[in-house]
N, C-alpha and C positions, 0 to 999 in steps of 0.2 A: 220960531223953529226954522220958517224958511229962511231966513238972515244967517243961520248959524249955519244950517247945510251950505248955501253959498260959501260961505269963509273956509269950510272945508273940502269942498271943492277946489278952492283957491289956491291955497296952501300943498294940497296934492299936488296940482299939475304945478304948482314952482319947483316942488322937489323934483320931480318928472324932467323937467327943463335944464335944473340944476345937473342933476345926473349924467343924462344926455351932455352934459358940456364937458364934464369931467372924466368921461368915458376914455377917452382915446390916452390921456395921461396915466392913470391906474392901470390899463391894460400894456400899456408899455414897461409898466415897472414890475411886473407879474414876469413876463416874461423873461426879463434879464434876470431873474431870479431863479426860474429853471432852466434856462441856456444850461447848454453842454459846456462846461470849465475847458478854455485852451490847450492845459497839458492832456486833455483826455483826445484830442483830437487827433495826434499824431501816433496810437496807439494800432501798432499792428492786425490785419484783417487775420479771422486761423486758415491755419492750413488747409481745412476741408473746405472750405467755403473757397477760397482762392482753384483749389481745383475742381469745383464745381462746372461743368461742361467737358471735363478732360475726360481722356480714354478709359474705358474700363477695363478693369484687371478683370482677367479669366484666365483657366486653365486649358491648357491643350492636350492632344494626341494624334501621333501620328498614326494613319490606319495601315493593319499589319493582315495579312491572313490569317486566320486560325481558326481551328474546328472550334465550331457551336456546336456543346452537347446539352442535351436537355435532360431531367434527372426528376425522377417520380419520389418523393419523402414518404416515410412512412414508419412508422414506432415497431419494434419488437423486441423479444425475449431471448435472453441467452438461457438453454438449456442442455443438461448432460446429454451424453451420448448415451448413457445407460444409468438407471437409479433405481435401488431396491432395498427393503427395508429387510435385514438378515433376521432371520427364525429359525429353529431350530425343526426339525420334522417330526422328531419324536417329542416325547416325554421325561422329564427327569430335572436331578440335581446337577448344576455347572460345576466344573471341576478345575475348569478349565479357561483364563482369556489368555489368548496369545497374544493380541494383536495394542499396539499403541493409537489413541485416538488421535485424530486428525493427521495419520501416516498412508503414502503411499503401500500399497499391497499385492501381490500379483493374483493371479489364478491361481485356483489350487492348493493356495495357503493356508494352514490351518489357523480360524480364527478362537472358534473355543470348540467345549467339550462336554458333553454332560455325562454321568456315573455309566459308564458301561461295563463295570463287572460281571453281575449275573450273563451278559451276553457272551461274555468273553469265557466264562466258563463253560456254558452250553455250546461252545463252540470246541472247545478243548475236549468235549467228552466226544463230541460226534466224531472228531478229528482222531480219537482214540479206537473209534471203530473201524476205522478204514483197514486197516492189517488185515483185521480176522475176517471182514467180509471178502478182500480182495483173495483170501487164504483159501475161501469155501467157493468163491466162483473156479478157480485154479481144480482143486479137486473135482468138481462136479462136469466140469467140460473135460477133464481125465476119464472118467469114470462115462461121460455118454459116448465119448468117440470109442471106449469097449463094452458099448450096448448095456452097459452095468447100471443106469437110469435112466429116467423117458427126460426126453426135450422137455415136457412142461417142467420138472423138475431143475435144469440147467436153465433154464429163464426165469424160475421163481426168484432163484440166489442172483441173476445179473439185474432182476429188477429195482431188487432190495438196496443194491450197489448202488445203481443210479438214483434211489431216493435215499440215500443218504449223501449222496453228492451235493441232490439237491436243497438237503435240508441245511447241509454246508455255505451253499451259499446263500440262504437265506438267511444264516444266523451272520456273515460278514455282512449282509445288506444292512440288516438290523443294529450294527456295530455302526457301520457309517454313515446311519442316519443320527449318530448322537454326536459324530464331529460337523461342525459350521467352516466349512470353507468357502474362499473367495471364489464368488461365480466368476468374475472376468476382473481386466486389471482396474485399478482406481485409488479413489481416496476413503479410508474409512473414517464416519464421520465419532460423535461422541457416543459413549457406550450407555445404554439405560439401566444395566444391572450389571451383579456383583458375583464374582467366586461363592457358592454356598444357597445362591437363591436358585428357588425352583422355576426351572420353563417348562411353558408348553408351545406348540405348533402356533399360537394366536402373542407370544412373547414377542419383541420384535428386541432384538441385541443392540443393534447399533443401523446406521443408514452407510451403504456402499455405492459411490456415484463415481461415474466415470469421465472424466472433464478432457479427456484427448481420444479424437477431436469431442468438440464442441456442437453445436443444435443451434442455426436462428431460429426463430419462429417466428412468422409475421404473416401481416395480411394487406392485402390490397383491395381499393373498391373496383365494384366490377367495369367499370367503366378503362380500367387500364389491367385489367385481368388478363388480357393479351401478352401483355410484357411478361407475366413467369411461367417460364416453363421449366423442364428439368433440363438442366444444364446452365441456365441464364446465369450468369454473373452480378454478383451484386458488391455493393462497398457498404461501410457501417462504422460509427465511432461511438463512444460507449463515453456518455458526457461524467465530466468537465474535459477529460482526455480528449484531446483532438485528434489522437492518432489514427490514422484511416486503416481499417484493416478489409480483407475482400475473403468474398465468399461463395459457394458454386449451392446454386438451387439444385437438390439430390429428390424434392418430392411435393406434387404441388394437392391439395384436398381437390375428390374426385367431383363437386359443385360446390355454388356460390351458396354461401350460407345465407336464408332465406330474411330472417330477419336484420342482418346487420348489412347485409348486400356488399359482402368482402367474401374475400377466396383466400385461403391461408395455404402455406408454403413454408416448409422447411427446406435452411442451405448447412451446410456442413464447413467450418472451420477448423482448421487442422489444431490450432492451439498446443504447437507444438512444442513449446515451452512450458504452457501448464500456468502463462501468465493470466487468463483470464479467467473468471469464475464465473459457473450458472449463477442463473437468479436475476444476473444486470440488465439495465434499460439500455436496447442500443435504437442508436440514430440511424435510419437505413435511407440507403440511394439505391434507387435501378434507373437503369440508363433508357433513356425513353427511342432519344435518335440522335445521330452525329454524321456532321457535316464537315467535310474535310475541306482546307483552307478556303473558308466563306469570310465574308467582310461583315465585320459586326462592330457595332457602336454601342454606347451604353446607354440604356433606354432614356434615362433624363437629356439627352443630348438632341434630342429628338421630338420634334412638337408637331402639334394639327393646326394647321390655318385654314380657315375658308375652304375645307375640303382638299388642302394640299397636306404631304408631310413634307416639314421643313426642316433642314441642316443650316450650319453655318460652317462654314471654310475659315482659317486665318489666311489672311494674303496683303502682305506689306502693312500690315498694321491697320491693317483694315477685318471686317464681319464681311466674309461674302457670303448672299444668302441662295441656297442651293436644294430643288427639291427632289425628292429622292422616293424609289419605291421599296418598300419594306416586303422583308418575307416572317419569318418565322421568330418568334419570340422565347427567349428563354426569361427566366427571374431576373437577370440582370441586364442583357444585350439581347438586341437582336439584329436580323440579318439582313443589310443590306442589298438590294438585287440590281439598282443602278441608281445614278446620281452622284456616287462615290467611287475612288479608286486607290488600288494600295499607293501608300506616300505620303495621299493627303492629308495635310493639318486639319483637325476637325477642334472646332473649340467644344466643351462639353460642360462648361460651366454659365451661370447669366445668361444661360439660354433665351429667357423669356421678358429680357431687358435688350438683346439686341437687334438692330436693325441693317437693312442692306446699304452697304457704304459706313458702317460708325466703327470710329476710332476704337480700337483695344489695343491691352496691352498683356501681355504674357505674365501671368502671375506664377504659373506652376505647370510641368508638363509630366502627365502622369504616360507610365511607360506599360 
């Protein structure tokens, strides 16, 4: 057994020895085998890589004056200037629609009717009495100024007069409570009933809303509750429309509502057109404060280092780094107070890739 471990020990380290001899030969033939082929060598480096260390492209702006204004957002409701659902005051059969649904209408106009016959008769008989009473006051005021009957007598008959005057016009009052006319001007909307159906005082005809002007309605938290008063101006676009339209605070609620800690405030829009209708979601701006030509940059333009704020300048193709003290911030810019002055190239892009002295280059100069 120990004879045979020897031999195979033996035998191991010749291959060991062999190996080792042949090493430096294999490993050179490996090689030439993954070498880089000749034509691949003369193959162009890319473009990014070649300009890897070159200037950086950024955008600029030249700094100009202009008012920084700053603007409080806030959601509200377009609502009519007037809306009321039409009834009729009395009692009865409709006899009567004048009116065409969803049409402008004035005041005053009559909308419908309900059966006013028996009224109009009883008004016709009383109407018939007016002669012979005005006939018997005549004689009786003849007849006292020649002592021929007492005073109470000549008052009995002017009294009677006067209650039938008045009974006159209670029977016209009672006539015009069966016509529905327009309280003010507007639009009236779809009608709920028909020529022939019965109303009462709880029937409601149709809805009359008044869209000129117009009603915001909005609210603010109390913390910028300052900003409305009556009179304060406001602007508002009424989305996907972007059009801006403006409006004058006419009435602001007399406290902060307890629970939502907002103050509500209605402005008035003249809507003088008739283009816009209640019910919409509008987009509202009030003007918080404005600064007339202040030097303002736009906030990404603008970093903290080490307890500085930092700018960068373009100057001859160069990041010059400049630090600056800041005032007042709006959503997108804010106010420079020194470090800047109008003219200067401010770069406003790769802000937080540049350094003082590095190469740039002008990519885009935004105006």
């Amino acid at each position: 057994m120990n004879k045979t471990i020897r031999i195979l020990l033996i035998i191991l380290i010749a291959l060991f020895i062999l190996g080792m001899a042949l090493y430096p030969t294999v490993s050179k033939h490996f090689k030439k085998e993954t070498a880089v082929p000749v034509e691949l060598k003369n193959v162009p480096v890319p473009a990014q890589n070649r300009q890897k260390g070159g200037p950086l492209n950024v955008a600029i702006k030249v700094i100009r004056p202009e008012n920084l204004i700053d603007v409080v957002r806030t959601t509200g409701n377009l609502i009519p200037d007037e809306e009321v659902d039409l009834t009729f005051e009395t009692s009865g059969k409709i006899t009567t629609i004048s009116f065409q649904e969803g049409t402008a209408v004035k005041k005053g106009d009559l909308l419908a009717k309900v059966n006013d016959k028996p009224l109009q008769a009883e008004l016709k008989k009383l109407e018939a009495q007016i002669p012979l009473m005005e006939d018997r006051v005549f004689r009786q005021k003849s007849l006292l100024e020649k002592d021929a009957v007492s005073k109470e007598a000549y008052e009995q008959v002017t009294t009677e007069l006067e209650k039938l005057h008045a009974d006159i016009e209670l029977a016209k009052a009672r006539i015009a409570e069966t016509e529905l006319r327009a309280p003010f001007d507007g639009v009236i909307g779809l009608r709920q009933v028909s020529e022939g159906s019965y109303a009462s005082p709880t029937t409601v005809i149709a809805s009359l809303t008044k869209i000129i002007p117009l009603k915001v309605e909005f609210s603010v938290n109390e913390k910028n509750a300052h900003l409305v008063r009556q009179g304060t101006h406001i602007t508002f676009i009424i989305p996907p429309d972007l059009t801006r339209y403006s409006a004058q605070v006419y009435a602001v609620e007399s406290r902060i509502d307890l629970k939502m800690r907002t103050l509500k405030a209605r402005a008035t829009y003249p809507n003088t057109n008739g283009r816009l209708a209640p019910g919409r979601t509008a987009s509202i701006e009030i003007k918080s404060y404005e600064i007339v030509n202040a030097l303002t940059i736009p906030n990404e333009a603008i970093i903290s280092e080490m307890g500085r704020d930092i700018a960068y300048l373009y100057s001859d193709g160069k990041a010059q780094q400049i630090e600056v003290a800041k005032g007042l911030r709006t959503e997108s810019n804010i106010q420079v107070l020194q470090g800047l002055h109008a003219g200067d190239t401010l770069i406003i892009t790769g802000v937080m890739q540049l350094r003082d002295g590095l190469p740039v280059k002008i990519d885009n100069q935004i105006q």
